[in-house]
N, C-alpha and C positions, 0 to 999 in steps of 0.2 A: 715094462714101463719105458716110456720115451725118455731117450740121454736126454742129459741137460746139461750146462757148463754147471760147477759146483757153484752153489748156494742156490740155485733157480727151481724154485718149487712148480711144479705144472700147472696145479691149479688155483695157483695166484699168476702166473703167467699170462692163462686164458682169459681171467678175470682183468688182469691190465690188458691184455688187447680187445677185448669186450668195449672196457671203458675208453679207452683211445678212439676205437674204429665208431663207436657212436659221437664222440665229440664233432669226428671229419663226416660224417653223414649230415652233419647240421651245416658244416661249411660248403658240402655239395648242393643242398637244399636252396640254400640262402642263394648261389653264384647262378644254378638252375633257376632259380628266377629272375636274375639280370639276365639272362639270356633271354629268355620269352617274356621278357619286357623290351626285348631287340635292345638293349642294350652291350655296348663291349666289354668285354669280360678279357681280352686277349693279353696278353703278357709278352709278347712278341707278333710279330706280321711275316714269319716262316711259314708259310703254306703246307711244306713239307717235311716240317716238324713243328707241330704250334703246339704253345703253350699257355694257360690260359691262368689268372689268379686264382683258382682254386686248386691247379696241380704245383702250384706254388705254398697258400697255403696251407694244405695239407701236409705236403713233404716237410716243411717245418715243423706242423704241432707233432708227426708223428716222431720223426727224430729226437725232437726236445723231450718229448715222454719218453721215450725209451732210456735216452739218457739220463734224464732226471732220476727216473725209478730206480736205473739197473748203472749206478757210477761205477762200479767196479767188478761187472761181468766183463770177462778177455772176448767179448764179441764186438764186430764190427756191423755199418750197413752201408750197404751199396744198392743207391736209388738211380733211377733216371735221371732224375734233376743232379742228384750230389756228384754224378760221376760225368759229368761235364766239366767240373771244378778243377783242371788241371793241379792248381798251383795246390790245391785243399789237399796232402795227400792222407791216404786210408790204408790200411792193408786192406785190400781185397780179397788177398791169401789168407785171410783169415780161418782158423779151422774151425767158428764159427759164426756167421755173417747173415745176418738178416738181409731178404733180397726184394724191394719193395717200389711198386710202382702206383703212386698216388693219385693216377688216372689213366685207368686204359680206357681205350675208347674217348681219348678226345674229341677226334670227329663228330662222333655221335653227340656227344655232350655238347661241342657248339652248334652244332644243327638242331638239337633241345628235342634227341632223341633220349631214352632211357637207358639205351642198353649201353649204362660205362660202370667203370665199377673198382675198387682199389683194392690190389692184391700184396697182403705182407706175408712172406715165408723164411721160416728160419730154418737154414741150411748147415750142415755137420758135414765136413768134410767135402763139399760143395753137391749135399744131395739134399732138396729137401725133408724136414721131418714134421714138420706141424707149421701151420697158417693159417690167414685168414682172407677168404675172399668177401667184398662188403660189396651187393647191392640198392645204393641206396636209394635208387627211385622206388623200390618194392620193398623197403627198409628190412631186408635181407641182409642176415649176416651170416657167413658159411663157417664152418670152424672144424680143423681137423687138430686135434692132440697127437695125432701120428698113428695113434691104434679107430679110432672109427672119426666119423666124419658128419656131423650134424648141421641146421640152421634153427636161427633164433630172431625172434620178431625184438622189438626194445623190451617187451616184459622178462625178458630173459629165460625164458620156456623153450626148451630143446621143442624142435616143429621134426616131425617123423617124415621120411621122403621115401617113395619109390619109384621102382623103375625097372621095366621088361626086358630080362637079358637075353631071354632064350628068343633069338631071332635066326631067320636065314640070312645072308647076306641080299638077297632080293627084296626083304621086308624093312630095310632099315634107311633107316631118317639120317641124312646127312646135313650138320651146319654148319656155312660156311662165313665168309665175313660178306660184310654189307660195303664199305669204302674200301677196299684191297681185291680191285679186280684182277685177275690172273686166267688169261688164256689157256695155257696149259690146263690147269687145274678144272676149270670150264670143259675141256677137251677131256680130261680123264671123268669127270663126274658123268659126265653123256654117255661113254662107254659102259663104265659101271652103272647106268640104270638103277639109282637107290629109288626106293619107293615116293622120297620126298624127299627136296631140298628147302631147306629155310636157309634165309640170313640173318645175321644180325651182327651187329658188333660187337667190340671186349671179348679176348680169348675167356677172362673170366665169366664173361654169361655166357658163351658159347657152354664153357663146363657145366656151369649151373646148370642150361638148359638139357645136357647130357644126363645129370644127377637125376632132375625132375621127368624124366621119360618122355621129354618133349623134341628131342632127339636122342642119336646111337652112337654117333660117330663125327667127330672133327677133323680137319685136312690143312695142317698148312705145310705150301710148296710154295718154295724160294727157288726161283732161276738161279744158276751159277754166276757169280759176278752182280747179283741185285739185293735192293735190303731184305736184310734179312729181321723178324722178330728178336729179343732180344731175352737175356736171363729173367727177369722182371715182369717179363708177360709170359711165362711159362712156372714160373718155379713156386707161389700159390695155387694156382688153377692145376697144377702136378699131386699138390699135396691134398688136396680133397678129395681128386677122382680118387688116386690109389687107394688112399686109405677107404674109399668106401666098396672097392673091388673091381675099380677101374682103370685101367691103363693107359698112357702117353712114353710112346717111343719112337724111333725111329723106322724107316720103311723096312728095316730089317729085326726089327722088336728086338732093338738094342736102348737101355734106358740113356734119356737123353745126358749130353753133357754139360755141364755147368763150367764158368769160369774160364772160357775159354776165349780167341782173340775178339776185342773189341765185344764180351758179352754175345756174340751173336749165337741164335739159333736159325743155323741152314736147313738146307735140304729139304725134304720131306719129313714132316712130322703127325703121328696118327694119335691119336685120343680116342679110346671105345670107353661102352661103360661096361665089357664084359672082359674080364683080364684070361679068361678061361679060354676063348676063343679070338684074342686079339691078335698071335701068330698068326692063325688061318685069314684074316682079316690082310694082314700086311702081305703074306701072301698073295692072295687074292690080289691083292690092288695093284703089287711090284707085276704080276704075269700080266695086267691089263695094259701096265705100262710100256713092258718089255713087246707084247706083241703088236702095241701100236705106235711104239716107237715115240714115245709124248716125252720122254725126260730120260739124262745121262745117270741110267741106274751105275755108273764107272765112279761117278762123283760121291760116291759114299764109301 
């Protein structure tokens, strides 16, 4: 059975973030149509970090819930939005911390694309162990308890998913982001020759789309000295693949680290939906790198 801080029952846990994660699917819904009524929905005019009233909203209702329910679980959370709050302070070191990002895939969502999607993960010792990743244009809700890994329409019905592991590395579907162009990565994907590339936005639907067999494999590469992703768009979409027998680690299938400066996740980071053969994967990929001289394999 999945740890929990004492008094936290699991399946009243899942059952409050059920009910949470459908409350903010209504507040996506609602903001997703002031958009494609062209209307501004912005909450700032940062280009290169925008924020919009519904990743505002949310980050509220969810916080408040958590606290409302749970006033006296020793857990903290460290969001996107809360952790700009200098003066607001948190333990972050918390040894256990909810790590929640109330809109990935901004972009997409002001562009009144679909693929954004809200990832809450609660982390023990700064590793994830259960979350929830929320689709709500496809009113998709992902849910791992830490031991399997399911999705639920609103009737609250476990929805069954599969997906084709047994691949060559020549047969496999890679996806990448839709707004985060990257040359390098460009350069390496051409060499390695996948069967198919997709894009799309939100590292969470990228996972999703890994779970549902609509791809194999995700890639993100951070230049040394450029932004990088962060805790918050990694440590949900971490805790669904695995638990459903999927992997996210580093180019060296080293699990990623959490909690580390400024939240950042560098370097190269890989995502398969096969944990059995995700070594030979990272493999693969570092010799393509290494013989064509695309990236400071020294930086890791």
């Amino acid at each position: 059975m999945t740890k929990l801080p004492i008094g936290v029952d699991i399946n009243h846990l899942i059952d409050d973030l059920r009910i949470f994660s459908w409350e903010a699917k209504d507040i996506f819904l609602h903001y997703f149509q002031v958009v494609k009524d062209k209307k501004n929905i912005m909450s700032n005019e940062d280009i290169n970090d925008p924020v919009t009233h519904a990743d505002i909203k949310v980050n509220k209702l969810i916080i408040r819930r958590i606290n409302e329910k749970y006033k006296n679980v020793s857990w903290d959370i460290l969001s996107e939005e809360n952790v700009k709050l200098i003066s607001e302070k948190r333990n972050f070191n918390a040894e256990w911390l909810w790590v929640f990002d109330p809109l990935d895939g901004t972009r997409d969502f002001i562009q009144g694309s679909e693929n954004y999607a809200m990832h809450l993960a609660l982390n023990y010792k700064n590793k994830p162990v259960l979350g929830v990743v929320l689709i709500p244009s496809k009113g998709e809700l992902w849910i791992t308890d830490g031991k399997e890994t399911w999705y639920e329409l609103r009737d609250g019905m476990k929805r069954n998913f599969t997906n084709s592991k047994k691949k060559s590395f020549k047969e496999l579907t890679l996806v990448t982001s839709k707004n985060h162009k990257n040359l390098v990565l460009n350069s390496l994907v051409e060499q390695v020759k996948f069967k198919k590339v997709i894009s799309m936005g939100s590292i969470g639907c990228k996972i999703v789309s890994i779970l549902k067999g609509e791809s194999d494999v995700y890639i993100s590469l951070s230049m040394p000295g450029q932004n990088c992703p962060k805790d918050w768009d990694f440590a949900a979409p971490e805790a669904i693949l695995k638990a459903s027998g999927g992997s996210l680690t580093d180019l060296n299938n080293q699990d990623i680290k959490y909690n580390q400066t400024k939240f950042q996740q560098c370097g190269i980071i890989v995502a398969s939906n096969n944990r059995v053969n995700h070594k030979k994967l990272c493999d693969y990929l570092k010799d393509v790198i290494r013989v064509n001289d695309l990236y400071p394999l020294d930086y890791f």
